[in-house]
C-alpha positions in Angstrom: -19.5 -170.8 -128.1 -16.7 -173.3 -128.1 -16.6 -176.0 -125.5 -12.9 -176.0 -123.4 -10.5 -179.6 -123.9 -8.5 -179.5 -120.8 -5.1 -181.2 -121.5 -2.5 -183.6 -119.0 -0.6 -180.3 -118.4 -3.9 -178.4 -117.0 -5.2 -181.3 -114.8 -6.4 -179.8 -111.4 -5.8 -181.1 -108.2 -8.8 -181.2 -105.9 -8.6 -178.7 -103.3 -9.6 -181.3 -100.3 -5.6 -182.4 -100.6 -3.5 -181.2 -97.4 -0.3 -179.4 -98.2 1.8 -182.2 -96.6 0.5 -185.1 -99.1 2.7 -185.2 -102.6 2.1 -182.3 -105.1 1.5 -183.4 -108.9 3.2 -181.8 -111.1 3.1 -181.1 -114.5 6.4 -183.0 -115.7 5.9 -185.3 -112.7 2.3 -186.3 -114.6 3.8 -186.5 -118.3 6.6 -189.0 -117.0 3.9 -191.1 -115.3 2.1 -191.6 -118.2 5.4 -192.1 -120.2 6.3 -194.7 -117.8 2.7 -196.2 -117.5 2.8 -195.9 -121.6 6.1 -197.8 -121.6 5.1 -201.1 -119.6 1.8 -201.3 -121.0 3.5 -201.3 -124.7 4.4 -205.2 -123.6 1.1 -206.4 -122.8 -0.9 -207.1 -126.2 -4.2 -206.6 -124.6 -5.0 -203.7 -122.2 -8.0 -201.9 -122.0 -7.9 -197.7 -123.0 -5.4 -198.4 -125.4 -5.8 -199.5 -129.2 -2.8 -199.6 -131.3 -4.1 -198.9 -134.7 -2.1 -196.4 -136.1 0.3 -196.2 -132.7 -2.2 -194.3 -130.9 -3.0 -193.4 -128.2 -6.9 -192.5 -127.4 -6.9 -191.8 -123.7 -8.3 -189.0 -121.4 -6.8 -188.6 -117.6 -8.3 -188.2 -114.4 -6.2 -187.9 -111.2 -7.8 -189.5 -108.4 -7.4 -190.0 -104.5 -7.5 -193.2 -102.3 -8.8 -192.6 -99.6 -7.0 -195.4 -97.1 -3.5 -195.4 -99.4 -3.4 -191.9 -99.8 -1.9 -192.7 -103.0 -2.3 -190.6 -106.8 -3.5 -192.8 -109.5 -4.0 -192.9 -113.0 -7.2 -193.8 -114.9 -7.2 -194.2 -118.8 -10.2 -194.1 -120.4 -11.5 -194.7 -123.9 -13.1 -191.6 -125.6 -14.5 -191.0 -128.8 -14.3 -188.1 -131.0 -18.2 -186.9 -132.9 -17.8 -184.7 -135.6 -21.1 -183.0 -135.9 -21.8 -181.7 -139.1 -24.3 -179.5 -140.5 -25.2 -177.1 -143.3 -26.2 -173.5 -143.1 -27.9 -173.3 -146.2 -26.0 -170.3 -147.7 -24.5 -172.5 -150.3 -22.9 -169.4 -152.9 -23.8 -166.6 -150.4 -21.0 -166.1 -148.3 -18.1 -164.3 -149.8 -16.7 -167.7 -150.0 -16.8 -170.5 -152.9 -19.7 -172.3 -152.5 -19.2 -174.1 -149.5 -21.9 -174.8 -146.8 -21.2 -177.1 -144.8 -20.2 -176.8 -140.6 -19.2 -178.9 -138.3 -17.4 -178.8 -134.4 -16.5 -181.4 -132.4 -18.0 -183.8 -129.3 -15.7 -185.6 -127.4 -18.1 -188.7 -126.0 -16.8 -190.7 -123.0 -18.1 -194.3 -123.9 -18.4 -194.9 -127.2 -21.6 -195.3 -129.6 -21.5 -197.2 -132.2 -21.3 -195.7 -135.6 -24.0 -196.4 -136.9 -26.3 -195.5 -133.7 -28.6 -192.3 -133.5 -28.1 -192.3 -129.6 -25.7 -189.5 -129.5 -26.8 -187.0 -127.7 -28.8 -183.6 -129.4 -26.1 -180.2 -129.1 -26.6 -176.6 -130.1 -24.6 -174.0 -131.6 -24.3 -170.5 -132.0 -26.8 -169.5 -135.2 -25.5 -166.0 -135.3 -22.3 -166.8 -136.1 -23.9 -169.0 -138.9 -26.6 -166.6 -139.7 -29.2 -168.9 -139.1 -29.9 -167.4 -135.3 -30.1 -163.5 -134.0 -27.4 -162.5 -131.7 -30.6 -162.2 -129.1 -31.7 -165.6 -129.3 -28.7 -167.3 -131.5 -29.4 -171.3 -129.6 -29.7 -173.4 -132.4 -30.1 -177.7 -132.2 -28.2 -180.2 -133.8 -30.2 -183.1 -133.9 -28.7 -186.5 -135.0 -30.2 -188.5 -138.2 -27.1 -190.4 -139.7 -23.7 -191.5 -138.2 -20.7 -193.4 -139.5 -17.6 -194.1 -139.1 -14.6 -190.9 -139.5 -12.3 -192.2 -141.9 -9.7 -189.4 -141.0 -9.5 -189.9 -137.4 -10.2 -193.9 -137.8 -11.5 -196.2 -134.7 -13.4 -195.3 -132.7 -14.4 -191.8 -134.0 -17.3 -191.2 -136.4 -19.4 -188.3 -138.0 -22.8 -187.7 -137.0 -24.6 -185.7 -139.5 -27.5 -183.7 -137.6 -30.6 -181.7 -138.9 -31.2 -178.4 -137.6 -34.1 -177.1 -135.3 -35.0 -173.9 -133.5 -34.7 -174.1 -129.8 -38.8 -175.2 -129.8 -37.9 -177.9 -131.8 -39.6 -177.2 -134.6 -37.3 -177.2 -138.0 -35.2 -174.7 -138.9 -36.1 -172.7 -142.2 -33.1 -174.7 -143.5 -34.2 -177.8 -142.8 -34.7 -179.3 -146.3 -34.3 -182.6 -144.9 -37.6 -182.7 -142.7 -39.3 -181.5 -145.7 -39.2 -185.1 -147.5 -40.1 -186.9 -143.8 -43.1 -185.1 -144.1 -44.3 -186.6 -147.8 -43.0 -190.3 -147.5 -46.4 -191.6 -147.1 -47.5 -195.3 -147.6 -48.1 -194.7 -151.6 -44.9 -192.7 -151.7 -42.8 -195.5 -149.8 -44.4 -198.6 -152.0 -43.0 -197.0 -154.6 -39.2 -197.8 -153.5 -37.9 -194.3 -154.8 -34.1 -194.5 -155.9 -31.9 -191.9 -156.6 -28.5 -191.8 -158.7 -26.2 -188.5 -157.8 -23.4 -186.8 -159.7 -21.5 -184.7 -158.1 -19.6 -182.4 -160.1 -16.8 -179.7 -158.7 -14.0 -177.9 -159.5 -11.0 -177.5 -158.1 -8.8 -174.6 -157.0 -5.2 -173.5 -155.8 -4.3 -170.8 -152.8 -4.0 -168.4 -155.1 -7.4 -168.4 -156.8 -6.4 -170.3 -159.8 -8.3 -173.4 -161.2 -6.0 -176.5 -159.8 -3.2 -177.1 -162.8 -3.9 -174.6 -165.1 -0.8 -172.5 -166.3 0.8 -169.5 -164.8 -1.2 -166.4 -166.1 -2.8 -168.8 -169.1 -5.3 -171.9 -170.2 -4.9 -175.3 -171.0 -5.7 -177.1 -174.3 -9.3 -176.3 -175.4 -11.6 -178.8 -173.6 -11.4 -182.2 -175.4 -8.4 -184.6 -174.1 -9.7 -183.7 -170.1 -12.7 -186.0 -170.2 -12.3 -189.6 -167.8 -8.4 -188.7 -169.2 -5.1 -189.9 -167.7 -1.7 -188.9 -167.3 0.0 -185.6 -166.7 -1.3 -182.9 -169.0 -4.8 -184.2 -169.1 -5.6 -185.1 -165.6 -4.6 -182.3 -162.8 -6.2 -183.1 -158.7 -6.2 -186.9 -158.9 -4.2 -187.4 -155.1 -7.0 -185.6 -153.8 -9.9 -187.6 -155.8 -8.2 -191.0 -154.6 -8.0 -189.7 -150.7 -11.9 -188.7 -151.0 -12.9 -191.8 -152.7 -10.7 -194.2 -150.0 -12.3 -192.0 -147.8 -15.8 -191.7 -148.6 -15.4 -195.8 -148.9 -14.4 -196.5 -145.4 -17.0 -194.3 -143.9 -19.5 -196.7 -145.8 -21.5 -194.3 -148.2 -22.7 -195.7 -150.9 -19.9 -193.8 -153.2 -20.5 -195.7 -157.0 -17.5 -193.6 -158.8 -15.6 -190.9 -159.8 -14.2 -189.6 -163.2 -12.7 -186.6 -164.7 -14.5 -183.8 -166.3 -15.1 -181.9 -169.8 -13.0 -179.2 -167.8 -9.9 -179.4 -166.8 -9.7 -179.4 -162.8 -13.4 -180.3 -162.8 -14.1 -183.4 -161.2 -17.5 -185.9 -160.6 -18.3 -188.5 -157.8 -21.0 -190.5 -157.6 -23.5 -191.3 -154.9 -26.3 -194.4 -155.2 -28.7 -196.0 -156.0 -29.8 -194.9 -152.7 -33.4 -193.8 -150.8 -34.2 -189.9 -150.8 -32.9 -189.6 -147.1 -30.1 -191.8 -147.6 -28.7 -190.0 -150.7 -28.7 -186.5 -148.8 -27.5 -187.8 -146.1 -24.6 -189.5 -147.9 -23.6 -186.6 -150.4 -23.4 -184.3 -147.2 -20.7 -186.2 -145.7 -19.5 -186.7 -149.0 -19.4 -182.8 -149.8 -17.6 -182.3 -146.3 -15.3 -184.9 -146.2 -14.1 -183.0 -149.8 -13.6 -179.8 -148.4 -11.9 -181.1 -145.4 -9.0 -183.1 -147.5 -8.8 -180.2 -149.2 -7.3 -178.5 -146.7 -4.6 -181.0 -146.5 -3.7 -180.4 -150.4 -3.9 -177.0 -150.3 -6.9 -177.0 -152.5 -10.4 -175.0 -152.6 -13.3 -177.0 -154.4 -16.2 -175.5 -155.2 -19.8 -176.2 -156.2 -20.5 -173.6 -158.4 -22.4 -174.3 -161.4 -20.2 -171.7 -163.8 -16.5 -171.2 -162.2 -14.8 -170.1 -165.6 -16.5 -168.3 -167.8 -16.1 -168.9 -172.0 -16.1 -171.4 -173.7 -16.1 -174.3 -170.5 -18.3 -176.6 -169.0 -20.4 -175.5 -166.0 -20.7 -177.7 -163.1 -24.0 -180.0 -162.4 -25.7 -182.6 -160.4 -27.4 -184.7 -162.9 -29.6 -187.0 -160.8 -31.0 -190.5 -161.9 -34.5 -191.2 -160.6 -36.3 -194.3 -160.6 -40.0 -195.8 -159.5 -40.9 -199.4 -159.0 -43.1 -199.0 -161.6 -40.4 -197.0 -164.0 -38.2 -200.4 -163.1 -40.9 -203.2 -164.3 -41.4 -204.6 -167.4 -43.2 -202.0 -169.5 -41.8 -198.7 -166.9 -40.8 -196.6 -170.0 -44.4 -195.8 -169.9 -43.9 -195.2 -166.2 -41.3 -192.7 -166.9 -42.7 -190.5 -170.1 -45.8 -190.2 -167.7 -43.0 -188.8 -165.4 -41.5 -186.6 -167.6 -44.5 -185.0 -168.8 -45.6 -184.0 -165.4 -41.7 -182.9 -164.9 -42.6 -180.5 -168.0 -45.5 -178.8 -166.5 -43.4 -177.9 -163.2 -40.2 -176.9 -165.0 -40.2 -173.3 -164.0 -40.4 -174.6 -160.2 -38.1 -177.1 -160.3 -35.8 -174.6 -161.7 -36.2 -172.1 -159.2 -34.4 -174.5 -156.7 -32.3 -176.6 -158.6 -28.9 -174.0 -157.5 -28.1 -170.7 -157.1 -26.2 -169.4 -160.2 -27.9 -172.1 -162.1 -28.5 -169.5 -164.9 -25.6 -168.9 -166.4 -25.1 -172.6 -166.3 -28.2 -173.7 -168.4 -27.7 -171.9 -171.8 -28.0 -173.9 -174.5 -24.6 -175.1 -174.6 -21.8 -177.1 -172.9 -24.3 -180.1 -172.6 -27.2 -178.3 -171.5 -30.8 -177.4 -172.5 -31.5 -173.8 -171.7 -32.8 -172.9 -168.7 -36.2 -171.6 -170.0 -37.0 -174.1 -172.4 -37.9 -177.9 -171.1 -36.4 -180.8 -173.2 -36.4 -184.5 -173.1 -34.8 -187.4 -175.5 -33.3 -190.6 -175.7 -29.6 -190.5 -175.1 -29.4 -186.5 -175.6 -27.3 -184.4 -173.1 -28.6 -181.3 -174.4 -31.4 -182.1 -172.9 -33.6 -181.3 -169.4 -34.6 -184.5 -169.1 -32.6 -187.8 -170.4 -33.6 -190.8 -171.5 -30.2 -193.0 -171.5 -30.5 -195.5 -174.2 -29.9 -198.9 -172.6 -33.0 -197.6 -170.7 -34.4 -197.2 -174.0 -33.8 -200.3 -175.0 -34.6 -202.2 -172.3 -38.0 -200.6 -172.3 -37.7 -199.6 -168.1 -35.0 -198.2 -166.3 -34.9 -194.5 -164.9 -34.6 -191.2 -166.1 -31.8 -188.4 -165.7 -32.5 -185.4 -164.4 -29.7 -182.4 -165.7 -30.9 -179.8 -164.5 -29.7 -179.0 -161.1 -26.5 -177.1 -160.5 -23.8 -178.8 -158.5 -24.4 -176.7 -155.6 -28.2 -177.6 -155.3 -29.4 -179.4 -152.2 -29.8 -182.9 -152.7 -32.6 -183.3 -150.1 -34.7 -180.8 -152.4 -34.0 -182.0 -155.7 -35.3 -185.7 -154.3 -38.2 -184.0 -152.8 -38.9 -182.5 -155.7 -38.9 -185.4 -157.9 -41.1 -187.3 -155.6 -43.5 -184.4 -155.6 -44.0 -183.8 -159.4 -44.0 -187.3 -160.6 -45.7 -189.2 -157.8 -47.9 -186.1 -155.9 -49.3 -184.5 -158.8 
């Protein structure tokens, strides 16, 4: 299941060395490469070495010469893929909403971020419950890569679709599923996409992030794009993920605090309907993986505290080439009433949970009643009123959940307003 790292301690000798010819040692091989470390530090320029952040991004081979009969040392370049994937059990794990996986490649020469040339891996889909313990081989296949932001140069993350071992999709495979309607129509229409990213926050011990000890804060009110100690609680860990989502070069547009205290929103466009799933998944993992370094749990769910709080969304902003011209409100009411007359579908896969979310209240329509307006966020469909005004523009989607999957709610869209 795991592939084995062999550290500078464990190098093996090969066996075609005679017992008279110099034994390496362990400590022997560590003070080589001190030493080799040490004199190289001098020369500005040496190849295997990069000294951003003082380190040291080597792997070690012990070879023979075969007329010297002398040991060397060759340091090579390597590069670390993070390979990341979701299972699609968002909410269905025992576990606060959190589906993303990942596991580590380490690559010899390195590709450029950027590149889909890495190679395709597999993984064990029992232990994600996406295989059978029978026949668990899953595939990772590469469709975006950038650069890692926590490990720096040269490292990168290399998000991957999943397929069965025919390499057909797997059943969560969302992403596939808009490949397969971009056709020439569909792509002439230059579909963008806005995404907000709502989530909460939590400490070790089960608590929302900052709230008192065995109590609650203020009523909700002074949280809301607040500042300063008793309105804001997370924000180290909001900076890290937006310096971080930055240097890995998604197309991050901002962040804010929430109605609720602890509750948080980033945002990811304009973007294509690939490109925004793609960027909100590394997004969404690079969240959860900083959190570990605060010591904090975020969540998706669309209703962490129940009473008189917020939920948590994904509003999404959609737009046409024809909702953008001159004249594209009429491009986007004809949207919204086909949007009407798919509500109950739309709803079905816009987050699991999404129910007690929707009611009515805490800026939401409820869930079985379809509403649109100008500049109203009680409603299922928004009209924001510069777009209003304007007379083009886009509309806002606030209906999906913060846990739904971005690849279906842009599929969706595309579907309803362009397919039907």
């Amino acid at each position: 299941m795991a592939n084995v790292a062999m550290s500078a301690s464990q190098v093996a000798i090969s066996p075609s060395f005679s017992s008279t010819e110099p034994r390496i040692t362990s400590a022997s091989l560590r003070n080589t490469v001190a030493l080799l470390s040490s004199r190289l530090a001098a020369r500005p320029t040496v190849a295997g070495f990069f000294g951003k952040n003082n380190e040291l991004h080597s792997s070690l081979k012990v070879t023979r010469s075969t007329q010297r009969q002398v040991h060397s040392l060759q340091v090579n370049a390597v590069q670390k893929a993070e390979y990341v994937w979701t299972d699609g059990q968002e909410g269905q794990k025992g576990i606060r909403f959190n589906e993303m996986r990942s596991k580590t490649k380490v690559i010899q020469n390195d590709i450029p971020a950027g590149s889909l040339d890495f190679p395709e891996w597999s993984f064990d889909g029992s232990s994600t419950g996406q295989a059978e313990g029978r026949f668990s081989d899953c595939i990772l296949k590469p469709v975006f890569s950038c650069p890692d932001p926590i490990r720096g140069n040269p490292h990168v993350f290399v998000l991957c679709e999943v397929l069965n071992p025919d390499g057909t999709p797997h059943e969560t495979n969302t992403r596939r599923l808009i490949e397969n309607i971009l056709s020439r129509d569909i792509l002439e229409e230059e579909t963008l996409f806005g995404f907000e990213q709502e989530y909460t926050m939590f400490n070790k011990a089960g608590k929302v992030y900052g709230w008192p000890e065995g109590g609650f804060p203020h009523p909700q009110g002074p949280f809301y794009c607040g500042v300063g100690l008793e309105a804001v609680y997370g924000r180290p860990l909001v900076e890290a993920h937006l310096d971080a989502c930055i240097k890995a070069g998604l197309k991050i547009s901002g962040i804010n605090a929430e109605v609720m205290p602890g509750q948080w929103e980033f945002q990811i466009g304009p973007a294509g309907p690939l490109e925004v799933g793609d960027h909100v998944m590394i997004a969404r993992w690079l969240l959860h993986r900083l959190g570990e370094d605060f010591g904090i749990t975020v969540t998706f769910e669309p209703k962490p505290m129940e009473g008189d709080w917020n939920g948590a969304g994904a509003h999404t902003n959609y737009s046409t080439k024809s909702m953008r011209k001159d004249g594209g409100i009429k491009a986007i009411e004809a949207a919204i009433e086909k949007l009407s007359k798919r509500h109950s579908e739309h709803i079905q896969q816009y987050g699991l949970g999404n129910e007690r979310r929707l009611t009515g209240k805490h800026e939401t329509a409820n869930i079985n009643t379809f509403k649109s307006g100008v500049a109203d966020r009680g409603a299922s469909i928004r009209i924001p009123l510069p777009v209003s005004l304007a007379g083009k523009g886009y509309l806002e989607d606030r209906r999906p959940a913060a846990n739904v999957d971005p690849y279906v709610v842009a599929r969706m869209l595309i579907e309803t307003t362009l397919k039907y």
